[in-house]
C-alpha positions, 0 to 999 in steps of 0.5 A: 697333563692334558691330552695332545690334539689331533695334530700333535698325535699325528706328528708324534706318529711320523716322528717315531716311524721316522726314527723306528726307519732309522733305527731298524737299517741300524741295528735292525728289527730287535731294537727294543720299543724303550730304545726306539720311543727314547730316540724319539723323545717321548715316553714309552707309554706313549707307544701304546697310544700310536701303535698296536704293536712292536710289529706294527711299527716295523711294518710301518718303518719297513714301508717308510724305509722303502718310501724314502727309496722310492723317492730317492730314485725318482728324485734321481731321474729328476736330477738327471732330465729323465735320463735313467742310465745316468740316474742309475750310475750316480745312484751306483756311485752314491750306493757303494761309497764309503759314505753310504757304508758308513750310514746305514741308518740313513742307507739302503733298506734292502741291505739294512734288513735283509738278514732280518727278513730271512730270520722273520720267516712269516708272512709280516706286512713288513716282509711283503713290503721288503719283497716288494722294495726289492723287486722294484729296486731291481726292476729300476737298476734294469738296462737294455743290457744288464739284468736288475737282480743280477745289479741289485745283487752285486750292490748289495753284496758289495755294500754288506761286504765292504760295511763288514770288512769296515776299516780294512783297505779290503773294504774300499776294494770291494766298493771300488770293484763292484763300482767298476763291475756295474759301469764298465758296460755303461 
C-alpha cells in the first residue's frame, strides 16, 4: 500500500477531529482510540501517523467543538440582522429543545464535557479551551438586563437535567421551564 499525499493526510486529520468532536459530546473523553479511528473509517494504526496522543486529539476536538459553537452564534447573529437579543432567544429555544437534548454528539460542548473536565483536574490544552468556551458562551448570552454565567448556568443545568431525566414528562418540564425562565424579561 503506497503512502497518502499530502492532502489525503490532511483530510484523514479533519475527518477524524470531526469524529473525535462528535463523539467525546457523546460518550465523553474515555472513548477509546480504536472506537474513534473505527468511527472515522480508517485504521487504528493510522493515528499514530495524525496525532501524537489520545490527549492530543481531545485537545484538538475540544478547540473543533468550541469551533462549531462559536460559529454557531455568529451565524445566529447573521440570521437575525445584527440583532443579538433576538439570536440569543432563538438560540435559547434551539438549546433547551428536545432536539437539542436528544443530540448530544451534534450539542453544546459546554454540557457535553463539563463532568470530564471536572474529572481532568490538570492544566490540558483542552481544559483551557473548555474555560475559554465557557467564558465566551457566557459573555455572548450577556444582556442589558441579565447577567451571562447566571444564563449560561440555567441552560446548561436545564439541558444536563432534562437529558438525564430523558423519557420522563419531568424532562420536557424542565426545558419548558428554563425556557420561559430565560425569555420571560426578554
Amino acid at each position: 500500500m503506497g503512502r497518502v499525499s499530502q492532502a489525503q493526510a490532511q483530510e484523514n486529520r479533519r475527518r477524524v477531529v470531526e469524529t473525535a468532536s462528535r463523539l467525546v459530546r457523546e460518550r465523553g473523553t474515555h472513548v477509546s482510540v480504536a472506537d474513534l479511528m473505527k468511527a472515522a473509517g480508517m485504521t487504528h494504526g493510522g493515528f499514530y501517523k495524525q496525532f501524537a496522543s489520545k490527549e492530543a486529539l481531545i485537545d484538538e476536538a475540544t478547540a473543533h467543538a468550541f469551533g462549531e459553537l462559536a460559529r454557531h452564534h455568529k451565524d445566529g447573529i447573521d440570521q437575525h440582522a445584527g440583532q443579538r437579543e433576538a439570536a440569543q432567544r432563538a438560540l435559547i429555544d434551539t438549546y433547551l429543545s428536545a432536539e437539542h437534548r436528544d443530540s448530544a454528539a451534534d450539542g453544546c460542548p459546554v454540557a457535553a464535557l463539563a463532568t470530564d473536565m471536572a474529572r481532568d483536574g490538570g492544566e490540558s490544552e483542552a481544559r483551557r479551551v473548555y474555560t475559554q468556551g465557557v467564558g465566551d458562551f457566557a459573555d455572548w448570552l450577556a444582556t442589558k438586563d441579565q447577567d451571562g454565567i447566571t444564563r449560561l448556568c440555567t441552560m446548561l443545568g436545564a439541558l444536563v437535567l432534562s437529558r438525564a431525566t430523558k423519557g420522563s414528562p419531568l424532562s420536557e418540564e424542565i426545558l419548558a421551564t428554563a425556557r420561559r425562565a430565560l425569555t420571560a424579561t426578554d
